[in-house]
Biotite code that builds the C-alpha atoms (Angstrom):
import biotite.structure as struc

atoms = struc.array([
    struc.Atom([13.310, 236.706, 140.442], chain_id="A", res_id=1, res_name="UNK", atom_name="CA", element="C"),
    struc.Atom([11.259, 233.565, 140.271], chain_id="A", res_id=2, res_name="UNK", atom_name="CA", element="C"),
    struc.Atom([12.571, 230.616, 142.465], chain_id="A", res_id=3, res_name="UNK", atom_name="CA", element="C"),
    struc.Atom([13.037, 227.300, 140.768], chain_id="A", res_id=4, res_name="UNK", atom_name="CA", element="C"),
    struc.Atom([10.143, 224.823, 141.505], chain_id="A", res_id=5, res_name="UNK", atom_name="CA", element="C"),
    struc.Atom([12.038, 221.454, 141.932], chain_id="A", res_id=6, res_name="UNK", atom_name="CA", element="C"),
    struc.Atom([11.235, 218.096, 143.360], chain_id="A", res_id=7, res_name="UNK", atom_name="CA", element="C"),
    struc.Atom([14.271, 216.342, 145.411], chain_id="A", res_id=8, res_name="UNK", atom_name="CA", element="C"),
    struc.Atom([14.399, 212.569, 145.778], chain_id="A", res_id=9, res_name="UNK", atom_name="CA", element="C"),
    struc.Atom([17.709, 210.261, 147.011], chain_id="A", res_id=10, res_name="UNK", atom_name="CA", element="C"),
    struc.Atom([17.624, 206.529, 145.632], chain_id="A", res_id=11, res_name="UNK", atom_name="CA", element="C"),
    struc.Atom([20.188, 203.818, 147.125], chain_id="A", res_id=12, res_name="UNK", atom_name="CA", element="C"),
    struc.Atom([20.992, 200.291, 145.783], chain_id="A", res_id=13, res_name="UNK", atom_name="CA", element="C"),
    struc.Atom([23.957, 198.613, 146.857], chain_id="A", res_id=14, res_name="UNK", atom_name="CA", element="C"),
    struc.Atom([26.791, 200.941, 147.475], chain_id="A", res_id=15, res_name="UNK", atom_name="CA", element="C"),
    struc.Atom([25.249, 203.593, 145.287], chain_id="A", res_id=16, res_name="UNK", atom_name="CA", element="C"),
    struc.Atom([23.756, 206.631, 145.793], chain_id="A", res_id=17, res_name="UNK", atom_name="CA", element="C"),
    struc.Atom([21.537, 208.992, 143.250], chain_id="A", res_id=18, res_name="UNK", atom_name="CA", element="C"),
    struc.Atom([20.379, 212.567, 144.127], chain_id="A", res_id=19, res_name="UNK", atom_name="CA", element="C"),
    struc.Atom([17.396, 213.147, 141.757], chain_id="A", res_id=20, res_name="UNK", atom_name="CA", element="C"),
    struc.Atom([15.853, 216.380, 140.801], chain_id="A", res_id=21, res_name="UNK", atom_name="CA", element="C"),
    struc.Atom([13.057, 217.269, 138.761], chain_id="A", res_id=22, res_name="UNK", atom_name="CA", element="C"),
    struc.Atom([11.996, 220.501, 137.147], chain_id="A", res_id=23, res_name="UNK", atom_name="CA", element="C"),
    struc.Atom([9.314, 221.316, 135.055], chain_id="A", res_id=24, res_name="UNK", atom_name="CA", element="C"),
    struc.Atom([10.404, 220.873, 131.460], chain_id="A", res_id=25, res_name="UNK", atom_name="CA", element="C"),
    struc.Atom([9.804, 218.744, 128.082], chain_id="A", res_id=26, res_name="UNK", atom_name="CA", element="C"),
    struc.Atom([11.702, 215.374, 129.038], chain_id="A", res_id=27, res_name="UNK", atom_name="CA", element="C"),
    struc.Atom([15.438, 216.273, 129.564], chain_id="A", res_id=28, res_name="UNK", atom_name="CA", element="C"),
    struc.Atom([17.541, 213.702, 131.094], chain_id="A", res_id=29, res_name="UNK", atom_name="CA", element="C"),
    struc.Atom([20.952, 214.542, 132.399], chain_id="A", res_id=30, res_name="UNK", atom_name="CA", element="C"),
    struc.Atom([23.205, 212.053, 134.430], chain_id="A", res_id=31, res_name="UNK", atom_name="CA", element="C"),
    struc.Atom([26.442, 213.469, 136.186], chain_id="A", res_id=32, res_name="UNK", atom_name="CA", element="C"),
    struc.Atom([26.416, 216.300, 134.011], chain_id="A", res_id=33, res_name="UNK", atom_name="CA", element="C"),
    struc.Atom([26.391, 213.773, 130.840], chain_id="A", res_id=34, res_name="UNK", atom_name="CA", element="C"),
    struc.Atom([23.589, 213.047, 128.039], chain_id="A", res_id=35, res_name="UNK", atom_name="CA", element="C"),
    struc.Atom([21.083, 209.779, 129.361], chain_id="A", res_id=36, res_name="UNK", atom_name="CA", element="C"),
    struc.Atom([21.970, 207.737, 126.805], chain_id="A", res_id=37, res_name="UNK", atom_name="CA", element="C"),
    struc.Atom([25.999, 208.509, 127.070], chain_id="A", res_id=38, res_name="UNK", atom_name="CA", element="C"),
    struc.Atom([26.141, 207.824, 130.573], chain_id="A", res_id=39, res_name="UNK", atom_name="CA", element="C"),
    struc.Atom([23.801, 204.475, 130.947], chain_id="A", res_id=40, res_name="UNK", atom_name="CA", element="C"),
    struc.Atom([25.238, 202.678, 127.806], chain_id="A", res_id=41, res_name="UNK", atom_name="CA", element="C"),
    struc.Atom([22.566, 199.200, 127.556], chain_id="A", res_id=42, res_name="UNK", atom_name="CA", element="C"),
    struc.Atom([18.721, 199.631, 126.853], chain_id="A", res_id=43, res_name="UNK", atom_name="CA", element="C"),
    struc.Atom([18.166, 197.914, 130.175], chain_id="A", res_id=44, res_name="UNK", atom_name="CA", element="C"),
    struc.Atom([20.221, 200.424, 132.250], chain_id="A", res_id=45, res_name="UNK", atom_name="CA", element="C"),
    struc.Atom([18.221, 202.844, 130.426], chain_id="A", res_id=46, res_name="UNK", atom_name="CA", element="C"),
    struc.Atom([14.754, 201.660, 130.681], chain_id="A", res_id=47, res_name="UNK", atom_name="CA", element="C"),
    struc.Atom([15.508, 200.762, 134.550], chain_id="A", res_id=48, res_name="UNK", atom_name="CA", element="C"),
    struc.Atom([16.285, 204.472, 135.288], chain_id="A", res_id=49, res_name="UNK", atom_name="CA", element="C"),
    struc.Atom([13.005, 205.802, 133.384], chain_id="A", res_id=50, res_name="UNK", atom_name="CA", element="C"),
    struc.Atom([10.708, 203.185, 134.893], chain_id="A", res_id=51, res_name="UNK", atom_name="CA", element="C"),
    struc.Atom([9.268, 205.863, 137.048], chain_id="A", res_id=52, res_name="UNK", atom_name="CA", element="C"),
    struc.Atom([8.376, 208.160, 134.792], chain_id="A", res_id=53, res_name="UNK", atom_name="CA", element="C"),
    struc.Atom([7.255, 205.821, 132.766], chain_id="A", res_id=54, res_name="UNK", atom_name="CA", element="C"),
    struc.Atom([4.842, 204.290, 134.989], chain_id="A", res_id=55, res_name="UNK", atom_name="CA", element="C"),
    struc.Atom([3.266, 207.475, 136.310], chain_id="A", res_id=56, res_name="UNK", atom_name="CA", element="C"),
    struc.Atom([2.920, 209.084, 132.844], chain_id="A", res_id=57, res_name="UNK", atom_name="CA", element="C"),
    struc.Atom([5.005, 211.851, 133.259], chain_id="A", res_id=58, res_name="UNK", atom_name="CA", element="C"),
    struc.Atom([8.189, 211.264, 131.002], chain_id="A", res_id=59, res_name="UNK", atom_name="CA", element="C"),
    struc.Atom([7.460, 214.433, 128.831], chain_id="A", res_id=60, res_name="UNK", atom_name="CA", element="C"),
    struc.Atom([6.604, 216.866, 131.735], chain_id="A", res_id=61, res_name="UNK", atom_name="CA", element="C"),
    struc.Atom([10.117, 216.886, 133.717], chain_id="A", res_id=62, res_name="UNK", atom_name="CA", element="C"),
    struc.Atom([13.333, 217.732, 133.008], chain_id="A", res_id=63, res_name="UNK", atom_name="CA", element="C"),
    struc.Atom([15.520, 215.318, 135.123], chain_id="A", res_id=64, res_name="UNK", atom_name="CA", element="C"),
    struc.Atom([18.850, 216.517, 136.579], chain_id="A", res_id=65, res_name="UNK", atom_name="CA", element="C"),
    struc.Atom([21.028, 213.338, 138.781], chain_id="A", res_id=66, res_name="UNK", atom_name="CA", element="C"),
    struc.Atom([24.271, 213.456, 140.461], chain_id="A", res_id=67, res_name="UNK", atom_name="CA", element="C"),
    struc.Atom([25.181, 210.069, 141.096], chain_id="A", res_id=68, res_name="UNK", atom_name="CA", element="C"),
    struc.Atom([27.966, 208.371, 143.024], chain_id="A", res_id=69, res_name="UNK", atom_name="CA", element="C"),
    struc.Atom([29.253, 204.788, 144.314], chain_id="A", res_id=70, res_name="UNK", atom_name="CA", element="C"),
    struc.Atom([28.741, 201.313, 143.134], chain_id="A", res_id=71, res_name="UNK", atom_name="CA", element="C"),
    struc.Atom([28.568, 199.885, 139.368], chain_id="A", res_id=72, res_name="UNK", atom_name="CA", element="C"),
    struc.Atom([26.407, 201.521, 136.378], chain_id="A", res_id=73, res_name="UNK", atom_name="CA", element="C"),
    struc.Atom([23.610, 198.995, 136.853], chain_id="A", res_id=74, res_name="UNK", atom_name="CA", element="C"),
    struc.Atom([23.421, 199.919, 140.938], chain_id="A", res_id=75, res_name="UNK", atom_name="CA", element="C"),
    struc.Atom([23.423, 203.853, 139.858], chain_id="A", res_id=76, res_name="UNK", atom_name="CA", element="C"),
    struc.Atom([20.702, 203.157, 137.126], chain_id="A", res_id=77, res_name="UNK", atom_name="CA", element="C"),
    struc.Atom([18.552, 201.024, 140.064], chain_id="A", res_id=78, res_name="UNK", atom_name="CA", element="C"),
    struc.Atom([19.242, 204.189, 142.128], chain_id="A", res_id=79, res_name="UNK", atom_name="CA", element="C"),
    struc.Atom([18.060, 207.068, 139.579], chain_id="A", res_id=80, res_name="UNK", atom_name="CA", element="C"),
    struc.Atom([14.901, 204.801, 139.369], chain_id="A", res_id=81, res_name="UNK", atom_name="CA", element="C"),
    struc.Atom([14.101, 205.074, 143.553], chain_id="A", res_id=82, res_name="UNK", atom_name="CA", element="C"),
    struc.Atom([15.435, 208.867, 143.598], chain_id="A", res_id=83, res_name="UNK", atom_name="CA", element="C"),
    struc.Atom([13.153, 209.323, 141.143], chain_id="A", res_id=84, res_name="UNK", atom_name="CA", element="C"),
    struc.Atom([10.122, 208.174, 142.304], chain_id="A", res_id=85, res_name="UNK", atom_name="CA", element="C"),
    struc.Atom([10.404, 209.685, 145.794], chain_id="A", res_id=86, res_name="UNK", atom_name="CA", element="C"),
    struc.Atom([11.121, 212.926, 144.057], chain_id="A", res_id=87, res_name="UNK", atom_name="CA", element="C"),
    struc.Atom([7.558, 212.326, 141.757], chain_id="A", res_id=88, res_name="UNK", atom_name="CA", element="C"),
    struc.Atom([6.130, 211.430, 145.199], chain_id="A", res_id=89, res_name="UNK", atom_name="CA", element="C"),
    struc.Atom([7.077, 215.089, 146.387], chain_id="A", res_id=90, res_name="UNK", atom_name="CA", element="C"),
    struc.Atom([5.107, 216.313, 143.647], chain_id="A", res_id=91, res_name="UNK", atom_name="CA", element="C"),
    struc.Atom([1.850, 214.270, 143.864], chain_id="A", res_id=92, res_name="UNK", atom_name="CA", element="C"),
    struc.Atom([1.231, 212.119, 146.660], chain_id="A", res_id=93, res_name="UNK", atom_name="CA", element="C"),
    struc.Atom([-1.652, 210.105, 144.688], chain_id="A", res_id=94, res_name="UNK", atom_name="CA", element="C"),
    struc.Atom([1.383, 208.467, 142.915], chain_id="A", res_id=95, res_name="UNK", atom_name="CA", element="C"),
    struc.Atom([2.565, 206.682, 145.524], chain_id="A", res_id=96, res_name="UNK", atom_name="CA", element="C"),
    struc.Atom([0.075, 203.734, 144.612], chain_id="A", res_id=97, res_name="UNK", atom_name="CA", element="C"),
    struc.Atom([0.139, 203.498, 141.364], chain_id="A", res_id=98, res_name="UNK", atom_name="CA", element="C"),
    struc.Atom([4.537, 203.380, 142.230], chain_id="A", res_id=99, res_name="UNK", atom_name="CA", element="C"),
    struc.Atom([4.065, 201.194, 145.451], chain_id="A", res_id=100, res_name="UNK", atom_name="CA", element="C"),
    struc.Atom([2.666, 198.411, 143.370], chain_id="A", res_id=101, res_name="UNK", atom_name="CA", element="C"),
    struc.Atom([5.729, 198.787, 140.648], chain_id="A", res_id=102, res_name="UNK", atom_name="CA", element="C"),
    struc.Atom([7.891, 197.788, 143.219], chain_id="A", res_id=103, res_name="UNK", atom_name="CA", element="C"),
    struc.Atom([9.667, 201.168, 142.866], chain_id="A", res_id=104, res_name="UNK", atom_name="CA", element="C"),
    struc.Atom([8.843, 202.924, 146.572], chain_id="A", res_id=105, res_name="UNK", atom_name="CA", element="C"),
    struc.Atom([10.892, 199.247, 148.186], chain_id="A", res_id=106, res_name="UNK", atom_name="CA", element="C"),
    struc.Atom([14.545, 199.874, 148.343], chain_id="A", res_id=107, res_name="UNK", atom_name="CA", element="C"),
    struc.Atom([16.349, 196.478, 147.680], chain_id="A", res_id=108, res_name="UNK", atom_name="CA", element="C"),
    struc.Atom([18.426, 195.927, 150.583], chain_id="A", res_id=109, res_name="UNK", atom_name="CA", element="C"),
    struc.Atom([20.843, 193.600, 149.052], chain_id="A", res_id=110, res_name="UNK", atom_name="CA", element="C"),
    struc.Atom([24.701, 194.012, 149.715], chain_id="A", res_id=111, res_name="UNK", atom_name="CA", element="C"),
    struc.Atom([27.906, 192.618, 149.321], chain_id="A", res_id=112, res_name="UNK", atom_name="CA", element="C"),
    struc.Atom([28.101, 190.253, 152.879], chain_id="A", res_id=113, res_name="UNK", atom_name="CA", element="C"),
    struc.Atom([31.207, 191.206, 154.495], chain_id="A", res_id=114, res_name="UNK", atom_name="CA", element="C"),
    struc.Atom([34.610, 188.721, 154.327], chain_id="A", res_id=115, res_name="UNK", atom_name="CA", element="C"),
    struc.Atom([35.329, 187.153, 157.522], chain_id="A", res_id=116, res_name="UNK", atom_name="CA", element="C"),
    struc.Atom([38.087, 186.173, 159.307], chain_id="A", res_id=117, res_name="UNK", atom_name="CA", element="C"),
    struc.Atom([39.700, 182.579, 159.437], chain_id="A", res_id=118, res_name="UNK", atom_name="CA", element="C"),
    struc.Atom([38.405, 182.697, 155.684], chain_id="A", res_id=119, res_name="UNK", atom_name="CA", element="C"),
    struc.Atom([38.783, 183.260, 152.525], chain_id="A", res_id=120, res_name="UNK", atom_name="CA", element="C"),
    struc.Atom([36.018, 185.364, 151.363], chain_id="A", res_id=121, res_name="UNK", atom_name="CA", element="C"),
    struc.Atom([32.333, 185.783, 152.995], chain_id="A", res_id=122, res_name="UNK", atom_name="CA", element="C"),
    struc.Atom([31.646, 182.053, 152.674], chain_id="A", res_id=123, res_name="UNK", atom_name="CA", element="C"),
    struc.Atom([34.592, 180.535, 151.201], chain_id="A", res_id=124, res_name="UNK", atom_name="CA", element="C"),
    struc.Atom([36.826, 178.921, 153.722], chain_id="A", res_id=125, res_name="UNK", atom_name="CA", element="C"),
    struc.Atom([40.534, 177.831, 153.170], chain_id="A", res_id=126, res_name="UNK", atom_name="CA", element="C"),
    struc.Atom([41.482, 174.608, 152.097], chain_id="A", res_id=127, res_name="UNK", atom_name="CA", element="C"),
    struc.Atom([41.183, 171.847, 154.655], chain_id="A", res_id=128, res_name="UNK", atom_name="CA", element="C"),
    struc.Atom([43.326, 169.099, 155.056], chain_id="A", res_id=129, res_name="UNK", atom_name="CA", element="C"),
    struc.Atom([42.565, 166.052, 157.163], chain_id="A", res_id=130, res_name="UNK", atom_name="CA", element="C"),
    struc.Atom([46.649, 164.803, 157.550], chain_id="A", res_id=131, res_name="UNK", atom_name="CA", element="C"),
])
């Protein structure tokens, strides 16, 4: 039996995390074990998650198979974008770039900022009262 020829990349934004393969194929998309366009609902979660395949050409080439878990839709879309284009790196190093100047190699290291004490939230501070 033949083994299965796929590509492996993990994209992170936020709190969420997307496990990307590709396989050879004609331009399947499968999220979670749901359709593309069921599970990212707006155009712009849609186009952000097929940015890398985009950019490198190679929409109609690779079937697409994500499990993705944690943070909001838009995070998860932002993540199936990186996980994807460390996965196309795996396949062709001569990518990397063409994706390096998309912006799509840098992960975005912006997080929630943790709520402190004596506060109300990370910045916020109670209510103060002079007398």
């Amino acid at each position: 039996m033949a083994d299965l020829v796929q590509y492996y990349g993990t994209g992170r934004r936020k709190s969420a995390i997307a496990r990307v393969y590709l396989r050879p194929g004609n331009g399947g998309f499968v999220v979670n074990g749901k359709p593309f366009d069921t599970y990212f609902v707006t155009e712009q979660q849609r186009v952000a998650a097929r940015r890398s395949l985009v950019v490198s050409d190679t929409a109609a080439s690779f079937d697409v198979v994500t499990t993705v878990a944690g943070g909001g839709v838009a995070a998860q879309a932002d993540a199936v974008r990186m996980g994807t284009a460390r996965a196309l790196l795996e396949f062709n190093a001569e990518l990397r770039k063409m994706l390096k100047a998309e912006g799509l190699l840098t992960r975005d290291a912006r997080v929630k900022e943790r709520k402190k004490y004596g506060q109300k939230g990370a910045r916020k501070r109670f209510q103060f009262s002079k007398r």
